[in-house]
C-alpha positions in Angstrom: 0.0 0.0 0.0 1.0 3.8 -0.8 2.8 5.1 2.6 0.0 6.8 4.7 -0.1 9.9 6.5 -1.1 8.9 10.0 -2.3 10.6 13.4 -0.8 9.3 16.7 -3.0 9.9 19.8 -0.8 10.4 23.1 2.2 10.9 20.6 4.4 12.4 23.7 3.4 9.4 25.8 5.5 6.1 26.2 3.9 3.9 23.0 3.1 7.0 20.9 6.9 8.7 21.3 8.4 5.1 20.2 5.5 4.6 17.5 6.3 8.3 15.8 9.5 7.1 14.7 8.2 3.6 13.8 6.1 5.1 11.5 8.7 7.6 10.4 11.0 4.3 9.3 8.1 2.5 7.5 8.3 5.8 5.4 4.9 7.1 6.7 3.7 10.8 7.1 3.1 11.6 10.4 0.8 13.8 12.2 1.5 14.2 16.0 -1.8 15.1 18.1 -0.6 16.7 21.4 -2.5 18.7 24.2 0.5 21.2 24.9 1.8 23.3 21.9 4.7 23.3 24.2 5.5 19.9 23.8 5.2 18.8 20.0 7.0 16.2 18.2 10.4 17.4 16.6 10.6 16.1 12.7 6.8 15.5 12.5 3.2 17.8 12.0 2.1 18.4 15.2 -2.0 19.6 16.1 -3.1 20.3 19.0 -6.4 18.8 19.5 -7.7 17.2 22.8 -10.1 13.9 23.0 -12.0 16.0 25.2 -12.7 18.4 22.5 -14.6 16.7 19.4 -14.0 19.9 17.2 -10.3 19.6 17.5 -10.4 16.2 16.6 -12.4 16.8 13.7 -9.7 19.4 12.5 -7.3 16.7 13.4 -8.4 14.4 11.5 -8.8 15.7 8.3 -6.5 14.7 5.5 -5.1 11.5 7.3 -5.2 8.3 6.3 -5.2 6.3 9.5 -5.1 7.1 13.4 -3.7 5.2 16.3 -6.2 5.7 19.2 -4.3 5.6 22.4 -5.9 7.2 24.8 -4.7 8.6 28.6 -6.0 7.6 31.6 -9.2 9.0 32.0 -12.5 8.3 34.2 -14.5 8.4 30.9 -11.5 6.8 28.5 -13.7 4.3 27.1 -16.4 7.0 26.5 -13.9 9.6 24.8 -12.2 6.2 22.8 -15.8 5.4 21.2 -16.6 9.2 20.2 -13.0 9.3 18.8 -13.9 6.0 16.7 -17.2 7.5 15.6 -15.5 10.6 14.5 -12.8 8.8 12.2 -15.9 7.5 10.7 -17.5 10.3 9.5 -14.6 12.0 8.7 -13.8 9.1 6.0 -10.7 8.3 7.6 -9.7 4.8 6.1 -8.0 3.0 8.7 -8.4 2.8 12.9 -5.5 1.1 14.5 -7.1 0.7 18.5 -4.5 0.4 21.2 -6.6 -1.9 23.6 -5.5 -4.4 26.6 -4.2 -8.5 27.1 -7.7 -9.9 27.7 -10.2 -7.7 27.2 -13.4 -8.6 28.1 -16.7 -7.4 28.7 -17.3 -9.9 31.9 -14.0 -9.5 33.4 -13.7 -8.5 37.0 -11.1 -5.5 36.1 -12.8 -2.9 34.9 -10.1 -1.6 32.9 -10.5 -5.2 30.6 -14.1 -4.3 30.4 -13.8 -0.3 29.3 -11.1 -1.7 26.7 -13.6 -4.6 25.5 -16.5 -2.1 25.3 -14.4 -0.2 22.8 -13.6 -2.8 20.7 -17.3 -3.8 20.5 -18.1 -0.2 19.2 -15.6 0.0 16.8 -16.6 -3.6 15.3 -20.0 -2.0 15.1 -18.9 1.2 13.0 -18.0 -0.8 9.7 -14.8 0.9 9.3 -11.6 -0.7 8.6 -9.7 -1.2 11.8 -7.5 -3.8 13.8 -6.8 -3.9 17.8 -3.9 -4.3 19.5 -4.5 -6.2 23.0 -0.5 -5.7 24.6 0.0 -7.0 28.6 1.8 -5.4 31.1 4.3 -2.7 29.9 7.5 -3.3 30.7 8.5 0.3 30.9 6.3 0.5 34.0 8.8 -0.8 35.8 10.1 2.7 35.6 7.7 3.2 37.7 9.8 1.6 40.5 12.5 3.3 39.7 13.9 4.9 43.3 12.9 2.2 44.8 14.6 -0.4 42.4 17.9 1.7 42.9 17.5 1.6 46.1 17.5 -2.4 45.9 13.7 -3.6 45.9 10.6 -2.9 44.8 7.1 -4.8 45.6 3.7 -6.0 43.7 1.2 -7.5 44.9 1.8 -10.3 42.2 3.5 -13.5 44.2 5.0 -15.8 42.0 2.6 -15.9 39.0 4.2 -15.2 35.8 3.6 -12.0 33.5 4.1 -12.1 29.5 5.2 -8.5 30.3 6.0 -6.7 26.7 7.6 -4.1 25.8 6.3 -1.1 24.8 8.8 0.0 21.9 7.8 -3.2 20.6 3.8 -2.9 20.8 5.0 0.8 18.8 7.0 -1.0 15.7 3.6 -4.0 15.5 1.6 -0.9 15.7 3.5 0.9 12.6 3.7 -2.8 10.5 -0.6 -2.5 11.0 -1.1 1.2 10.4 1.5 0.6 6.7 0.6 -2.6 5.7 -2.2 -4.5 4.2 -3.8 -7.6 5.7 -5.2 -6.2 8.9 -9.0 -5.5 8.4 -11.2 -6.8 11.3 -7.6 -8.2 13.4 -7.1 -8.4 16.6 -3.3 -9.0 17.7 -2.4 -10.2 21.6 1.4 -8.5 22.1 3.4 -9.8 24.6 7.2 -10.5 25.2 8.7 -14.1 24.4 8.4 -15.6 27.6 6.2 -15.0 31.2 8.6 -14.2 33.8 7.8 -13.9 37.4 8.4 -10.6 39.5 11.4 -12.7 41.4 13.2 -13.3 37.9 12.7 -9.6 36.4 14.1 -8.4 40.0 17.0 -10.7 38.8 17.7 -9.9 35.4 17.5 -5.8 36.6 20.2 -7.2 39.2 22.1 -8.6 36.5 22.1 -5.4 34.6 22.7 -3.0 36.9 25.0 -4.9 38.8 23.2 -4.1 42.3 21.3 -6.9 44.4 17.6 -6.4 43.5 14.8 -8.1 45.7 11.2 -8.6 44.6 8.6 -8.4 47.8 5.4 -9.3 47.5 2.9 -7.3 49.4 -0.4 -6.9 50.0 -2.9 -5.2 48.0 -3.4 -2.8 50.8 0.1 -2.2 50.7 0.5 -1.1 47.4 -2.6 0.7 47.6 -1.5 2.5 50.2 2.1 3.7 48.1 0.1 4.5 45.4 -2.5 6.6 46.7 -0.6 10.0 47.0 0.1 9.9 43.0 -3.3 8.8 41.5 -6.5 9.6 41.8 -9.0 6.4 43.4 -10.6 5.0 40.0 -7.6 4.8 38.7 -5.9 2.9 42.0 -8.6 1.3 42.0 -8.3 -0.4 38.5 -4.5 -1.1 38.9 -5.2 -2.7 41.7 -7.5 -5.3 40.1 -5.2 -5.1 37.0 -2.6 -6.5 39.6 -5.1 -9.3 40.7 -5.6 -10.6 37.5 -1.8 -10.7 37.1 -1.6 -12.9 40.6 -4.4 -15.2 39.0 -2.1 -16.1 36.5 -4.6 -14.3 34.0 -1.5 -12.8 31.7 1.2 -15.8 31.5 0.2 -16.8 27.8 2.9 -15.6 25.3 2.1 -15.0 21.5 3.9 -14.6 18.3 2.0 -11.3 16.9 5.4 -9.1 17.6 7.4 -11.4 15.8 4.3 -12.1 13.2 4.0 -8.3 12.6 7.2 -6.8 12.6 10.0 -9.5 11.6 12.1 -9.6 14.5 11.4 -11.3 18.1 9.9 -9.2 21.0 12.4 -7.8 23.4 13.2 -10.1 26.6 13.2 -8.3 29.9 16.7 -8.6 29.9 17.1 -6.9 26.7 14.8 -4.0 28.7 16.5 -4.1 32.2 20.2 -3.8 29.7 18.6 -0.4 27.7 17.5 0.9 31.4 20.4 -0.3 33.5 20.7 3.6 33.8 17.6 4.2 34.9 17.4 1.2 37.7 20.7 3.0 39.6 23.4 0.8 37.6 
């Protein structure tokens, strides 16, 4: 297919900045959406334009060929996701690329596997060309853990069960091989790394890398909860709390070959990660 041009949702954040120059490789135009004029894309279009704010996105999408819908963590995400769909429907836009979550469902117990499953249904609905993305656990939000990883430990509420975690520069490059490439229509693609690791082994692989002792704790739910709380706001804690249980069930341990399927080359172990963050972890 001719190269598209293509608009990234949450271009700035951790799969749209990796995706942008995905694209970019694939020889694709791209147009960055971003909320803050102040922080637009080098090398790329930029709009500002806001899911919040249907008119900008109209504007937004004009003249595209396809648009990556990745939205932030919102309250109403899965309500803003859906008008977002409906508008890249009327605007004619010919391809949706949907960035959704491992197991999606509209029964599960974690709400955020229901919001992402109620999305999906509504884009099926809309007739338009379009393909979802289902990645697990982001890698990168080990990040998250960051001070506390350099400072030799960090805790889940996970025990032992094993996590398919995947990382996200790798959900960007399948993302760019769906929004260039033909073959996609009416797909839906589970990401995830090449092997489920436990929370023990990716403490010792960051170890490894960084050269530091690294322990894995598991703690309670309450725990974490209560380490979380000053940073997000209860919904939110909420979910990633549940996300977390579903983790413990042993919900997320199945691996699949999409990455590899999709973009030629094998998904990135977690020690390939903890290497290209060794920094970051205190090494």
């Amino acid at each position: 297919m001719t190269a598209p041009t293509v608009l990234v949702t949450g271009a700035t954040g951790t799969v749209g900045s990796a995706l942008v120059p995905a694209l970019q490789a694939r020889g694709a135009t791209v147009r960055a959406m971003v909320r803050d004029p102040e922080r637009a894309v080098p090398g790329v279009e930029n709009v500002v334009a806001d899911l919040n704010d249907p008119e900008s996105l109209t504007a937004a999408l004009k003249g595209v060929d396809a648009a990556f819908l990745n939205s932030p963590s919102a309250a109403d995400a899965a309500a803003l996701q859906k008008r977002f769909a409906d508008l890249v429907r009327s605007g004619g836009v010919s391809r949706l690329v949907v960035l959704s979550q491992y197991a999606a469902d509209i029964d599960s117990p974690v709400r955020f596997l229901r919001w992402h499953a109620e999305v999906e249904a509504h884009v099926a609905g809309l007739g338009i060309d379009h393909t979802v993305l289902r990645p697990n656990l982001y890698l990168q939000s080990l990040l998250g853990f960051a001070d506390g990883i350099a400072q030799g430990w960090f805790g889940a509420p996970v025990g032992d069960a094993a996590v398919s975690a995947v990382d996200t520069r790798d959900i960007a490059e399948s993302a760019a091989a769906v929004l260039t490439t033909a073959g996609h229509t009416g797909r839906t693609y589970t990401l995830t790394g090449p092997r489920a690791v436990t929370h023990t082994e990716i403490a010792a692989v960051i170890s490894a890398a960084t050269g530091k002792p690294i322990a894995f704790q598991d703690i309670t739910s309450e725990q974490f909860a209560a380490a979380l709380a000053p940073f997000m706001p209860p919904w939110q804690l909420e979910g990633l709390v549940e996300d977390y249980a579903h983790y413990a069930r042993g919900e997320a341990a199945e691996v699949h070959a999409a990455v590899a399927d999709l973009t030629g080359t094998p998904a990135r172990d977690v020690a390939d990660f903890a290497r290209d963050h060794a920094a970051a972890f205190g090494a």
